[in-house]
N, C-alpha and C positions, 0 to 999 in steps of 0.2 A: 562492421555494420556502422553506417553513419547515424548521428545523431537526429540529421535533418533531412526532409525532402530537399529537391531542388529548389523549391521558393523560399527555403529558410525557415520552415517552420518543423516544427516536431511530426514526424510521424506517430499518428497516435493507434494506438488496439484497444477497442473496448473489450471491457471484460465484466463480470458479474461475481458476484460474491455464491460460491459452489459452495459451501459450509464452512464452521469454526468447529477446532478442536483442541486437542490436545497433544502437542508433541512428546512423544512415548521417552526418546532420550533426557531431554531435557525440561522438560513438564512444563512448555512455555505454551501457554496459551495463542493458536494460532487462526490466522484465515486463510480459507483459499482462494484466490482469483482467479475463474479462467476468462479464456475467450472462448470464441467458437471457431477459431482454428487452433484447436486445444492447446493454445499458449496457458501456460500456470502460473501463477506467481505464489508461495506462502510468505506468510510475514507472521513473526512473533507481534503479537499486542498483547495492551493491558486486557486487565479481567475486568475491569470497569467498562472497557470500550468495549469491549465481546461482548458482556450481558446489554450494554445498550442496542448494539445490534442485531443479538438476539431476539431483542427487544421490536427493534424496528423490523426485520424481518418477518419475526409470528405477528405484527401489528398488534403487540398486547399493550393496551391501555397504564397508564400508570395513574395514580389518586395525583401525584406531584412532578411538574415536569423534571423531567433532567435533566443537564445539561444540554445536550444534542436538541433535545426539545426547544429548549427556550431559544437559541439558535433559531430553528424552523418561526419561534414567535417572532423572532427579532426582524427576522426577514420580512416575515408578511408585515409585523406595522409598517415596515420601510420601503414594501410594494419594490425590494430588490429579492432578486432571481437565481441560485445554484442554475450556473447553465451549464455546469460540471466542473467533475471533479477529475485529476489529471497526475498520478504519479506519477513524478519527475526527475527524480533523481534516485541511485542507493551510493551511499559515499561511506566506508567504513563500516560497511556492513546495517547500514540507517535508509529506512528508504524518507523520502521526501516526496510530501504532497501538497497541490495547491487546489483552492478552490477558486472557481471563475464566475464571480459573479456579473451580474445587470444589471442597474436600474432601471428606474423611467423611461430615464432618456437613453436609454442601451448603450452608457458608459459602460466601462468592462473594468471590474477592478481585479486582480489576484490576492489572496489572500494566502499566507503560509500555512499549512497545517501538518502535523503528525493524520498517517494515511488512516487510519483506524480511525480519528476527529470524520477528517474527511466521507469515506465513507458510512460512516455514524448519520453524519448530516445529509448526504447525498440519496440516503435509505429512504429519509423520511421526507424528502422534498419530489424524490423521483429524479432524479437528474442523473444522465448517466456518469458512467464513470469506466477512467482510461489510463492506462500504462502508457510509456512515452515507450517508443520502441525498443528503444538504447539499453531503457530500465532490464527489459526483461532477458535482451543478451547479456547485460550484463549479471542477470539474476540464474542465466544458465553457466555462464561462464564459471561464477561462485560453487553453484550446486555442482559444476559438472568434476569441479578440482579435486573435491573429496571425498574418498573411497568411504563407503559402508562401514558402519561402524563394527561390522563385524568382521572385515579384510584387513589384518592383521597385517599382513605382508605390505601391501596398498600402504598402508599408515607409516609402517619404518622405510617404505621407499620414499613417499612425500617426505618424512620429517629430514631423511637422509638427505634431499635434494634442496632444501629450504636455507636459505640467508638469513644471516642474523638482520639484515634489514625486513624480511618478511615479516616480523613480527612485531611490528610497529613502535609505537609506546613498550610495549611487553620487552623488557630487557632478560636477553637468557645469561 
């Protein structure tokens, strides 16, 4: 799958945030993303960025802003615009997100963000939000490598088949 259309730009999929939960293996607090041509993505995030999003999802009020809040504030005095938000990259298992703001003068600036920020902020502005295409083959690619964790057999044929450079930093 290529990374770009033919104009050179990202092929983008919107997606929505379908719930947060709990990963049963490893108790990492997670999201889900789909689209509506049921592409998925989950992603481990913080429990900070989940309760904020949980946050912004139920549109439950807070006495003090949040972070994410103050953001939404900073924006409006600045009269600049989330004209979305755009997962961009997963490298080492990291996904990478940007936010694409406006101004005034509909300069377009990018800003770096952890996707779970992004999304955080994108909740409470309304702006949609997008998987780059590439992300999400490359997010099936990841899922699709490793067997269940209950396929016993799966697991010693993977580890069987694995290069000592497969495991990056991790020296065996």
């Amino acid at each position: 799958m290529s990374e770009s259309s033919p104009g050179g730009k990202p092929r983008l999929v919107e997606v929505h945030v379908a719930g947060l939960g709990v990963d049963e293996d490893s108790g990492a607090t997670v999201i889900l993303l789909e689209s509506d041509a049921a592409d998925a993505l989950v992603m481990a995030i913080g429990l900070a960025e989940a309760t904020s999003i949980a946050r912004a999802l139920g549109q439950v009020e807070t006495p003090r802003p949040l972070a994410h809040d103050l953001v939404e504030r900073v924006l409006d005095a600045t009269d600049a615009q989330v004209r979305q938000v755009e997962i961009v990259a997963l490298r080492d298992g990291t996904y990478f997100a940007e936010l694409l703001l406006v101004d005034a003068d509909e300069q377009e600036t990018r800003i770096d963000s952890r996707p779970s920020d992004a999304i955080a902020v994108a909740l409470r502005v309304a702006a949609p939000i997008y998987v780059h295409e590439h992300v999400l083959g490359k997010d099936r690619q990841r899922t699709q490598e490793f067997p269940s964790p209950a396929d016993k057999e799966g697991w010693k044929k993977l580890l069987e088949e694995m290069e000592p450079e497969d495991f990056g930093k991790y020296k065996m």
